[in-house]
C-alpha positions in Angstrom: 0.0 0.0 0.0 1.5 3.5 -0.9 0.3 6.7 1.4 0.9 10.2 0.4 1.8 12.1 4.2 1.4 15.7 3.2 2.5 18.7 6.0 4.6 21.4 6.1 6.1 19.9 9.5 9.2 18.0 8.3 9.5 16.3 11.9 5.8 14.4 11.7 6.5 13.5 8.3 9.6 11.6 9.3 7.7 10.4 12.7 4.5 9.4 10.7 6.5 7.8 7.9 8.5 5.9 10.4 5.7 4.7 11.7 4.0 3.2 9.0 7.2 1.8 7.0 7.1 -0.5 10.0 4.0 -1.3 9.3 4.9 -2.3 5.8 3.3 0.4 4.0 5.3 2.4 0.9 5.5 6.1 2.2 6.0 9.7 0.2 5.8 12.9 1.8 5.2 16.3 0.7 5.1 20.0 2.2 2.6 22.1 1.0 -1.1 21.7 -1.2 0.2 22.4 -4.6 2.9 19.8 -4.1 0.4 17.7 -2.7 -2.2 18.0 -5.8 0.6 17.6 -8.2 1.9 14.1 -6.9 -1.7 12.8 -6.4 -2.5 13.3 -10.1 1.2 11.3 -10.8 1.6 8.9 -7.9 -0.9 6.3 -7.6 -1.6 6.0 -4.0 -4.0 4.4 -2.0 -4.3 6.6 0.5 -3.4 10.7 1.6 -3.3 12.3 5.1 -3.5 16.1 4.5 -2.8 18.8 6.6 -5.6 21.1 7.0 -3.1 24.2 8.1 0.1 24.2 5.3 1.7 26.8 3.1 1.0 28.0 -0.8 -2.0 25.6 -1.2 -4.2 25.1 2.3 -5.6 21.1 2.7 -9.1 21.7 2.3 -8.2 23.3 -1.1 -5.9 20.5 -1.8 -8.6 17.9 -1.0 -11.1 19.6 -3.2 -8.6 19.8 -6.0 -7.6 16.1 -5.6 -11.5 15.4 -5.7 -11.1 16.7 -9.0 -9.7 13.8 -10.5 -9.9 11.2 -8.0 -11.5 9.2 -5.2 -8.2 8.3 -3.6 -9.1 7.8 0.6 -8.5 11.0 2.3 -7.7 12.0 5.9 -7.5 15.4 7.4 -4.8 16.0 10.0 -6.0 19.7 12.1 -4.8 21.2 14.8 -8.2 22.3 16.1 -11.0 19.7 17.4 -13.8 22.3 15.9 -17.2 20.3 14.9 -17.0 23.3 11.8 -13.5 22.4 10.6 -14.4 18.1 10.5 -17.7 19.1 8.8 -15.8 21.4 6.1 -13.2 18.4 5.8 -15.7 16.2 4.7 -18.2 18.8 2.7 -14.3 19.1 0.4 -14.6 16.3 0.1 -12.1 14.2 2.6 -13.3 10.6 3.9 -11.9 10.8 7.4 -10.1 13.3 10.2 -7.7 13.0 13.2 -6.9 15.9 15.2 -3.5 16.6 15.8 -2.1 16.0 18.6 -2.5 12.7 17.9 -1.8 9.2 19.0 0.2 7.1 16.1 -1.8 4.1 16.9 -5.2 6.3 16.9 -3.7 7.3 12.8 -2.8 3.3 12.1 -6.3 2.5 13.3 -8.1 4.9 10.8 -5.5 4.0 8.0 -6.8 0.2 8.4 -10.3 0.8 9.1 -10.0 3.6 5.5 -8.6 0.7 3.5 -10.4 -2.1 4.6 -13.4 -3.3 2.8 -15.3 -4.2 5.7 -15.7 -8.2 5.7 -19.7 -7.5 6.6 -20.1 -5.3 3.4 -18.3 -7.3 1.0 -20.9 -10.1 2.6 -23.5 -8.2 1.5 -22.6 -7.7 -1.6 -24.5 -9.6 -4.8 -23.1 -9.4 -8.7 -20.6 -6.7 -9.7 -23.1 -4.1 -11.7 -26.3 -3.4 -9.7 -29.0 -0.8 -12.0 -31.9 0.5 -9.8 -33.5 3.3 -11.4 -31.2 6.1 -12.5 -28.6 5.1 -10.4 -25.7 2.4 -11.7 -23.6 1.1 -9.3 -20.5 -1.0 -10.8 -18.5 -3.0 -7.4 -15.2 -4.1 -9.3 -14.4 -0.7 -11.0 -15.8 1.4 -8.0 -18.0 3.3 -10.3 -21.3 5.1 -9.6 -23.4 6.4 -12.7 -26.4 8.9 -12.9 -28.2 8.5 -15.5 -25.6 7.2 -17.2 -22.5 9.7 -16.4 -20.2 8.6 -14.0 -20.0 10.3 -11.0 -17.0 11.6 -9.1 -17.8 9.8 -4.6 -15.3 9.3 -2.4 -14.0 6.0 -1.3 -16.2 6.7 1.5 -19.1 7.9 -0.4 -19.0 5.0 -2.6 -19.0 2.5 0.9 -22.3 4.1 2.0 -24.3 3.8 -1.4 -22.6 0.3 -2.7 -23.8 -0.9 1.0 -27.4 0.6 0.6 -27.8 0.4 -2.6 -27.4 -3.7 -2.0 -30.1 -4.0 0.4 -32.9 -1.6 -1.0 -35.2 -1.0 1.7 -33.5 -2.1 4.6 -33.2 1.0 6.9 -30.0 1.4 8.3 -29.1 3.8 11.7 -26.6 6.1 12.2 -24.8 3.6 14.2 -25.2 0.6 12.3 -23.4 2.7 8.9 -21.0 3.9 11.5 -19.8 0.3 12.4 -20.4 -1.0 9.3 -18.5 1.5 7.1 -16.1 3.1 9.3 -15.2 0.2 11.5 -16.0 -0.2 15.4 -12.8 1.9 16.0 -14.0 4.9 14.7 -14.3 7.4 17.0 -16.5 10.5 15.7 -20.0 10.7 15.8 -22.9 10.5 14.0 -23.1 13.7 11.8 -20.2 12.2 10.0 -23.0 9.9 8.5 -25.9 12.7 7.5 -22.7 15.1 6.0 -22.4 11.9 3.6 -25.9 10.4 2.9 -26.2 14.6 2.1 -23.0 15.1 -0.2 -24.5 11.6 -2.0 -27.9 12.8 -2.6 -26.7 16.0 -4.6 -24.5 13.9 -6.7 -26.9 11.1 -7.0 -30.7 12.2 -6.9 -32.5 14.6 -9.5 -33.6 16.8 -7.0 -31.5 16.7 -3.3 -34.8 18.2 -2.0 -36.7 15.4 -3.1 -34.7 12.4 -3.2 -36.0 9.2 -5.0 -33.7 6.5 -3.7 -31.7 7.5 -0.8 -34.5 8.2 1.7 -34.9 9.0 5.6 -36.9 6.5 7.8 -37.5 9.7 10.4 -35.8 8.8 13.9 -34.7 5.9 12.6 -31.7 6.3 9.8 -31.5 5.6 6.3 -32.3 3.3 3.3 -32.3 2.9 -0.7 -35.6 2.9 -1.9 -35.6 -0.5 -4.4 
């Protein structure tokens, strides 16, 4: 596995790349956004953790820009714990967050849980192309269309839908999507899920006001309608 570590601290890149060589993952570290941007269009990695706080290019520009052209996993490293700052991490478009300072097995935890395909979804899963509506969903090449045009979700994105689009009409919590997609380690709360089911219905429905498939069982969570 090859991680981008992207900060404009020198000293955590070298502790953070220590750190996961050991671990047996390839590491590459930058300094600033544009750097950043520039060797995720070239480097073919399976995962970046961004700085929100860095020189010439800030990370939530960066991770906007990398959302551009790819769905590569994403997580924010920020120096503050402000609700505002995770939520504007993930409305750019990033997958998960760790505030800094932080505990190197807290980061490993959320690197595994990020690239694991959780053993319960991949269960759940049926044949690779699923159509339901205007909505095709395509498990081997990761790909989401609307209406026929491929549409740009992060890994994360892609774990919610691909795991309710599967099982139309089965009405998952907040908690259960938690678990299931983010892993039982995961430590934020539940507004992580509604900032996603949100970012997917104004990518995926016709009108976000009015969704057609991804639907809200009030006080209960969410489902696809089939």
């Amino acid at each position: 596995m090859k991680i981008l570590v992207v900060d404009d601290e020198k000293l955590l890149i070298k502790g953070i790349k220590f750190n996961l060589e050991n671990e047996g993952y390839q590491v590459e570290g930058a300094y600033d956004g544009q750097e950043a941007v520039e060797l995720a269009k070239n480097g073919n990695f399976d995962l970046i953790i961004l700085d929100v706080m860095m020189p010439k290019l800030g990370g939530l520009e960066a991770c906007m820009r990398i959302r551009e052209f790819s769905t590569v996993p994403i997580i924010m490293l920020t120096a503050r714990g402000d609700d505002m700052d995770k939520i504007m991490g993930f409305e750019y478009g990033a997958d998960d967050y760790v505030t800094k300072p932080f505990n190197i097995l807290e980061l490993k935890a959320r690197i595994r849980a990020l690239l694991r395909r959780s053993s319960v979804t991949n269960q759940l899963m049926g044949g690779a192309t699923l159509a339901i509506g205007h909505i095709t969903l395509d498990s081997e090449k990761r790909i989401v269309k609307k209406d026929g045009i491929p549409v740009d979700l992060t890994a994360r994105e892609f774990d919610v839908i691909e795991l309710l689009a599967r099982n139309p009409d089965r009405v998952y919590s907040r908690e259960n999507l938690l678990n299931i997609i983010w892993g039982y380690e995961y430590q934020g709360d539940t507004r992580t899920v509604d900032v996603h089911v949100r970012r997917l219905r104004e990518k995926l429905e016709r009108d976000p006001a009015q969704p057609e498939r991804i639907m809200t069982k009030w006080g209960v969570g969410y489902y696809f309608k089939g």
